[in-house]
N, C-alpha and C positions, 0 to 999 in steps of 0.2 A: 504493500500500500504506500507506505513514502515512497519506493523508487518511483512509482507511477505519478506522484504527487510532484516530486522532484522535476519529472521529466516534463508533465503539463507546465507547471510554472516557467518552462525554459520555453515549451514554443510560445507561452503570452507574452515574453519579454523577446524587445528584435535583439540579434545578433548583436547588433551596433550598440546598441545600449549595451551590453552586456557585455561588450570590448571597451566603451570608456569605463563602465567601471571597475574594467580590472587597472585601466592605464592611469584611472583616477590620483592613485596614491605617488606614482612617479610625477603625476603634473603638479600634486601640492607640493613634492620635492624639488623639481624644477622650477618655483617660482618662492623658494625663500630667499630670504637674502643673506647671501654667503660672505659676507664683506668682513667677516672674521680672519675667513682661507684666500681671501683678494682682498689687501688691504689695497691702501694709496701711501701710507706712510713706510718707512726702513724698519722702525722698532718693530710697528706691528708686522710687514715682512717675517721681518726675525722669528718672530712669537708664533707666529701659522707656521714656520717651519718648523719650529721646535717642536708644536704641536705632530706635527705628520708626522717627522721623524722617530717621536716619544712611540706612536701609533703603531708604526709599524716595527717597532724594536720587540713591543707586547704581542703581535698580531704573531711572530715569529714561535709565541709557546701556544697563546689561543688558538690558532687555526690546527697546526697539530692534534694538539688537545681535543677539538668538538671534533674534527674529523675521525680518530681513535676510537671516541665513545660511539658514532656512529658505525662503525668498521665492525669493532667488539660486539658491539649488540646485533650486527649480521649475522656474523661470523659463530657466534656464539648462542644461537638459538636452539630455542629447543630441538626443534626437528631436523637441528644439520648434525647428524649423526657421524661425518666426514671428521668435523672437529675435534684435535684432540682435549684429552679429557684427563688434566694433572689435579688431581686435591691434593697431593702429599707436596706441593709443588711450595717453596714457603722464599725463595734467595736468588738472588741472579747481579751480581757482581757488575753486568753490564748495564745491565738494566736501572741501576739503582744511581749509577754514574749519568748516563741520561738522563733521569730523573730529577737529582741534584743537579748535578751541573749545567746543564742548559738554562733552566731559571738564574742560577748563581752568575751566569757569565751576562746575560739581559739584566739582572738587574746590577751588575758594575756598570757596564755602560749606559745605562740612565742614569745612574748616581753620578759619572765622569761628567756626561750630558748636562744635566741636571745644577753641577756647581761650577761648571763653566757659565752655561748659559746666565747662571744667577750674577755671575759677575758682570760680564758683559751688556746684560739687557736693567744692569742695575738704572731702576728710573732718577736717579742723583748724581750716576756718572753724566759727565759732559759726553756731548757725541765729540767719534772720531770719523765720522762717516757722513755723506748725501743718500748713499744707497752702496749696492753691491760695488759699480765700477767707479763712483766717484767720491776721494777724497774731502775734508771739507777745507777751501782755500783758505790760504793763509791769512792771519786779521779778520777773517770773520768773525761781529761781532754774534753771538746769539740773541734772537727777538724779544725781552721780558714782557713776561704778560702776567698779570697777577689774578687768580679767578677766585671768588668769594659764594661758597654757597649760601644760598638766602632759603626763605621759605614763602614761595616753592619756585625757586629761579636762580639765576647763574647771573652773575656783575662781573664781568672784565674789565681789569682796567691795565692800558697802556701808559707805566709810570713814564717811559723815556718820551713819549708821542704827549703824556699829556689831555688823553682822551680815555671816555671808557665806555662801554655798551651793555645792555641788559639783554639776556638770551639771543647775541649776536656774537659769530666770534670768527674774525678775519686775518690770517698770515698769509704773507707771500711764501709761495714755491720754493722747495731749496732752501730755505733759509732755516737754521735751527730755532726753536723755541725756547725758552726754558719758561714753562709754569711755575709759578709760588702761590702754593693753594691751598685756601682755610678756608671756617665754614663760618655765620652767621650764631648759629642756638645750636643743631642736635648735627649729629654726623652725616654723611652723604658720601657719596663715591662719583670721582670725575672721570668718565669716560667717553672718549671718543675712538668706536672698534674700527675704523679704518685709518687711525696715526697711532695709538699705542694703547697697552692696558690701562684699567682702571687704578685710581688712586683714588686714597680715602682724602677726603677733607673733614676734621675735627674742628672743634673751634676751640679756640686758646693755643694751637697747636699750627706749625707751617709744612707742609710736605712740598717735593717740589720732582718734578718730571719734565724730561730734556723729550724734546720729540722733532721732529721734520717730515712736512708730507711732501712727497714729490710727485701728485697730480694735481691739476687743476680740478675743479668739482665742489656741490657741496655732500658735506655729509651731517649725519646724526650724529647730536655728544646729549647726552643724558646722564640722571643719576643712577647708578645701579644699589642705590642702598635704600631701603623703606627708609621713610622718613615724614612722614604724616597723609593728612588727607590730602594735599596737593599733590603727592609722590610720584601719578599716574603721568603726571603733565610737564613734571621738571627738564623739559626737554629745548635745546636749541639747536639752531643751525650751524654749523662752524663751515667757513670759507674758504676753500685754498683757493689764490689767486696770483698772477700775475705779479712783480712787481712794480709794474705802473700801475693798475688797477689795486694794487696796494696802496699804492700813494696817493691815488686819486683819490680812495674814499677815504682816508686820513683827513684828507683836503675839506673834503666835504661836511665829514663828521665835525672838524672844529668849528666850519663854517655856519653847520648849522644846529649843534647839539646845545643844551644847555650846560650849566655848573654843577658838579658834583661836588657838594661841600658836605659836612657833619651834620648840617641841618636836612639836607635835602636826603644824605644818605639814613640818617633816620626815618624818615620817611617810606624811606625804599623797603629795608628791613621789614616793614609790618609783612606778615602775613598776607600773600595772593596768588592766585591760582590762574592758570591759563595768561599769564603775565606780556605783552604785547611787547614789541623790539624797541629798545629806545634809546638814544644817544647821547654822552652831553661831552660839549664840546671844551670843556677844560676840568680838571680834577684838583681838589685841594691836595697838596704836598702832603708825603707820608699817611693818605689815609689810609691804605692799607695797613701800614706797623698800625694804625689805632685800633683796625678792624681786628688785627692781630689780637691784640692786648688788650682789648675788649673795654677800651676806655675810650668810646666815641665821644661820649657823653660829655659835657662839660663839665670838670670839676672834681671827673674822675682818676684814681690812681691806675695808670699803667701795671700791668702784670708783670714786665720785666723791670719797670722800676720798682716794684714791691719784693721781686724776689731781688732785688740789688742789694735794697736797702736791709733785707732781711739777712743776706748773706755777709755786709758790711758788721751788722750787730752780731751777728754767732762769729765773726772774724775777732771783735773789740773785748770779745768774754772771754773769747780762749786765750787775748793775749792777759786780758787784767788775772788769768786763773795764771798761768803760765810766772806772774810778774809777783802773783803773793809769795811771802817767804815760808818757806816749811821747816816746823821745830821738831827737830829727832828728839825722838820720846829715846827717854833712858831707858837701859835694858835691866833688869833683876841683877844681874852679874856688876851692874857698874854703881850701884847702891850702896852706902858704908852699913855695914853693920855693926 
């Protein structure tokens, strides 16, 4: 009764339907977005390769492995009477070396992998690189860009340029970055998967990530760390462009952005969601170290001067401890009796 039930339901459905839906699931895979394993930037480059390579150094005991278990359980059924049949069977010298040792040898070279690459893709080294085949010239300086997570939005500000932008974020080509990146209130993660991994932004805390993308394009930077009810939306565009088209909109931003001052960037700070692009065309000096130090506010003590001055008085007690004089106690033996 099901086959028959089976086979009716095959001729109500056409053929053709019944081919996309088998080809259904390779079409949802042919239309995600792979921009992890195709970046635009070097670092991330790097990172998709290490990823493949990691993959296939594992792939090397896995594919073995499931192919075995399948072979065995052919090979070893009940009805193949051909197979031999050892219970007393308990050791095998060669077999046991195989077994150890192939895992023992994949896992040194991922471990080797593993603390290379940790150095190298260290996001606080400076680059020494544009890409595979080119160097970075000589005197280049790299681009600072300072990002601030907010809730629930992204502030860059270009200290050297002077300007800064809200869920907008623009580098010329080729050219290195270096990020200095904190956060507003609660933690967050900076990521942009087609120039480098994620990095966390804290607040009160400064992280910092060196990157270069070397296509033109935009792409996605979002937060990858819950972080409240905006968390869905924390997301902007990031630029790579041109060097003139770099400068152009330099040009334009100062020409036509407002001031980012203490007051205004208080403002910013509150809590918003789905937050709109927005530009100002001159930024107050060292606001970041305040966003740092989390003494925007007027009147407040800086975090690094608090720990200065803190460390200045545990400095002045160990010398006044150091400076009292100490009376040796007499001993029983040195007492007249």
């Amino acid at each position: 009764m099901f086959l028959i039930h089976c086979d009716a339901q095959k001729r109500m459905i056409p053929l053709k339907i019944r081919r996309g839906l088998v080809l259904l699931p390779l079409m949802c895979a042919a239309g995600c977005n792979t921009v992890v394993m195709n970046p635009s930037g070097d670092i991330a480059a790097r990172q998709g390769h290490l990823i493949v390579v990691s993959t296939l150094l594992m792939l090397l005991i896995i594919v073995p492995v499931i192919a075995l278990v399948f072979l065995f359980a052919w090979r070893y059924r009940k009805n193949n009477t051909a197979a031999t049949y050892a219970p007393d069977w308990d050791h095998s010298t060669q077999l046991e070396l195989v077994i150890w040792g192939a895992p023992l040898l994949i896992i040194i070279a991922l471990g080797l992998l593993t603390w290379i690459s940790t150095h190298l893709l260290d996001p606080y080294r400076p680059l020494q690189r544009l890409d595979a085949n080119r160097p970075i010239p000589a005197a280049t300086r790299p681009l600072l860009v300072e990002v601030v997570a907010l809730d629930w939005k992204w502030l860059f500000i270009y200290p050297e340029l002077g300007i800064a932008t809200v869920n907008e974020l623009v580098t010329p080509v080729d050219v290195p970055v270096r990020f200095k990146i904190t956060a507003s209130t609660v933690m967050n993660s900076f990521y942009i998967p087609a120039l480098a991994g994620q990095i966390y932004a804290m607040p009160g805390m400064e992280t910092t990530l060196n990157a270069v993308i070397n296509k033109t394009g935009v792409y996605d930077g979002f937060s990858a760390n819950y972080s409240g009810a905006g968390f869905s939306d924390m997301r902007f565009k990031y630029h790579g462009v041109s060097q003139a088209d770099f400068d152009a909109w330099v040009k334009s931003t100062r020409a036509g952005g407002s001031r980012l001052d203490r007051a205004s960037y208080t403002v910013l700070e509150k809590p918003s969601q789905r937050a709109p692009v927005a530009r100002f065309g001159a930024v107050e000096p060292a606001l970041f170290d305040a966003i740092l130090n989390r003494c925007v506010a007027e009147g407040s003590v800086c975090i690094n001067q608090m720990m200065s001055a803190d460390a200045k008085r545990a400095s002045q007690s160990g010398a006044e401890i150091c400076a009292k004089p100490t009376i040796a106690k007499k001993s029983d033996d040195a007492r007249p009796h």
